[in-house]
TITOR-889337 format. One record per residue (C-alpha): x, y, z; residue in three letters; residue number from 1. Coordinates in Angstrom, 3 decimals. Example, Ala and Ser with C-alpha at 12.3 -4.5 7.8 and 13.67 -1.06 7.14 Angstrom:
[filum [12.300,-4.500,7.800],'ALA',1]
[filum [13.670,-1.060,7.140],'SER',2]
END
This chain:
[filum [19.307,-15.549,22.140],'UNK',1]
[filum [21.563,-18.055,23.915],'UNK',2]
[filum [24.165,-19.635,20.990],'UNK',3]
[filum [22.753,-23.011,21.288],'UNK',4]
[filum [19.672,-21.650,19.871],'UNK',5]
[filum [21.367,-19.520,17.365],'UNK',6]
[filum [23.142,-22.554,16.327],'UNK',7]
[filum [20.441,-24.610,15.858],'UNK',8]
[filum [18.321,-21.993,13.577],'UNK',9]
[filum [21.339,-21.479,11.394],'UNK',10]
[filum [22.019,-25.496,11.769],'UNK',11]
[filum [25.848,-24.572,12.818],'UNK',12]
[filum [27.927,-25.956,15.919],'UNK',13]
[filum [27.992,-23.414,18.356],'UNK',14]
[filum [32.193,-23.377,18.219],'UNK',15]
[filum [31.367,-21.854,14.550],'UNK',16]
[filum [29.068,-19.437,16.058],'UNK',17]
[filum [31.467,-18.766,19.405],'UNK',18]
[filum [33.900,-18.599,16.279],'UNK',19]
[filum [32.342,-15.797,14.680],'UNK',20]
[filum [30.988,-13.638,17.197],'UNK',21]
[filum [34.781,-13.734,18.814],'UNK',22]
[filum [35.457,-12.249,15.056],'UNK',23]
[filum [33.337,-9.523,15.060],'UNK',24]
[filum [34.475,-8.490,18.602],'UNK',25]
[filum [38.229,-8.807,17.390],'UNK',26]
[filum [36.926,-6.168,14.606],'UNK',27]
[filum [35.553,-3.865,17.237],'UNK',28]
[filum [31.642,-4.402,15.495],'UNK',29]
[filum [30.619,-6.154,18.463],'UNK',30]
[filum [31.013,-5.095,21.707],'UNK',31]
[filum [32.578,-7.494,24.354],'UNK',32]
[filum [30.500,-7.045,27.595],'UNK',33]
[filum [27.280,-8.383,25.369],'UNK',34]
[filum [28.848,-11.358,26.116],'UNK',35]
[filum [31.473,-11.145,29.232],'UNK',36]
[filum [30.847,-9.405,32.352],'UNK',37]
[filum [32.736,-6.341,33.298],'UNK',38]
[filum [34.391,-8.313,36.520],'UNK',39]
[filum [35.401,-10.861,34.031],'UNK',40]
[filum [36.717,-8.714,31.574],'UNK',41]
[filum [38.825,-6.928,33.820],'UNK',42]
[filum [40.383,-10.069,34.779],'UNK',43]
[filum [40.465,-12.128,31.879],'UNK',44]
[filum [42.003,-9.026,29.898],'UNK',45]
[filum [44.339,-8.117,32.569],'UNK',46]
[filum [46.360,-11.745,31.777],'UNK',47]
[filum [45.698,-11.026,27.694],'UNK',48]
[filum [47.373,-7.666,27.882],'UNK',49]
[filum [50.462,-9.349,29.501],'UNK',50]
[filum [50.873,-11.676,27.362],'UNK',51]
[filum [48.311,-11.840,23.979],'UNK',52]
[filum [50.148,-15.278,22.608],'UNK',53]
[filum [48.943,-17.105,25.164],'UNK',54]
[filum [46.808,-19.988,24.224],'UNK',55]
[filum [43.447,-20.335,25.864],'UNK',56]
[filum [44.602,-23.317,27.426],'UNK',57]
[filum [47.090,-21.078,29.108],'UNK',58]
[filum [44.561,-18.703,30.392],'UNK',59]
[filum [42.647,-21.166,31.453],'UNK',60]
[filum [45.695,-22.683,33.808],'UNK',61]
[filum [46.744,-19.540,34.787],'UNK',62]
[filum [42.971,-17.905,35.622],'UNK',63]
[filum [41.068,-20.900,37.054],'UNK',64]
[filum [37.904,-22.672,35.669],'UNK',65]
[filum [35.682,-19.854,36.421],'UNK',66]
[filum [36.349,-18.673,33.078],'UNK',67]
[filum [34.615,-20.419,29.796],'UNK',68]
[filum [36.874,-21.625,26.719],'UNK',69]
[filum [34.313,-19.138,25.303],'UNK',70]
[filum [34.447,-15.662,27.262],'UNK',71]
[filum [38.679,-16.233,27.019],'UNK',72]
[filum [38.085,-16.440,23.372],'UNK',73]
[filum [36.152,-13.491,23.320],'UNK',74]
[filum [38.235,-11.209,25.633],'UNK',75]
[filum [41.582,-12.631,23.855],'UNK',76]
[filum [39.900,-11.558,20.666],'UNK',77]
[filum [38.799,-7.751,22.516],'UNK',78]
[filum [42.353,-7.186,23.682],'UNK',79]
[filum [43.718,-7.977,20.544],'UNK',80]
[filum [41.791,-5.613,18.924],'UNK',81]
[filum [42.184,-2.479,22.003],'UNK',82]
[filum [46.626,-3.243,21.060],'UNK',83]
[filum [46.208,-2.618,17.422],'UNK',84]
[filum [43.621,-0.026,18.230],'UNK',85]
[filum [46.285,1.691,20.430],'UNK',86]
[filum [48.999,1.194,17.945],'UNK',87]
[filum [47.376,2.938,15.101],'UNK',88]
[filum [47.193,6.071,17.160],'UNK',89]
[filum [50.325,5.598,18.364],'UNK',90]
[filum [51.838,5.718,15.057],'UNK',91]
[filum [49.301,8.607,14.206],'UNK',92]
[filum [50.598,10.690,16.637],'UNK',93]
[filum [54.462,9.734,15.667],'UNK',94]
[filum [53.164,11.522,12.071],'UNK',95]
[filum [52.357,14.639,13.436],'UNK',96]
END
């Protein structure tokens, strides 16, 4: 289902529902190409994992209007997730 529709059954704005699924996918329960291409992702992320404090509005400056609000959201949210991902096993493997 698109989110507009979503949004309307659950009678929600679709930022709340952008808002939510960019949750999940921050949490790892969704997965982030169900929602951004892989040519996207690689590109959008690429700017995220040089910087992950940038604002959308940033990315947005920096990466062009061929990116939604909406699929930066998403893979800010994915990246996130893949650095404390990676620093959990980092500190994992500093235990052993």
């Amino acid at each position: 289902k698109d989110l507009e529709k979503v949004a309307a059954e659950r009678d929600f704005a679709v930022t709340t529902i952008e808002g939510h699924l960019a949750h999940f996918i921050g949490t790892g329960e969704l997965p982030v190409l169900d929602f951004v291409d892989e040519y996207k992702l690689e590109q959008i992320a690429s700017f995220f994992w040089e910087d992950s404090n940038a604002t959308l509005g940033e990315a947005r400056e920096s990466l062009g209007e061929k990116f939604s609000y909406t699929e930066l959201k998403f893979v800010r949210e994915y990246v996130n997730h893949q650095k404390t991902f990676q620093s959990r096993n980092d500190l994992e493997e500093s235990n052993k």
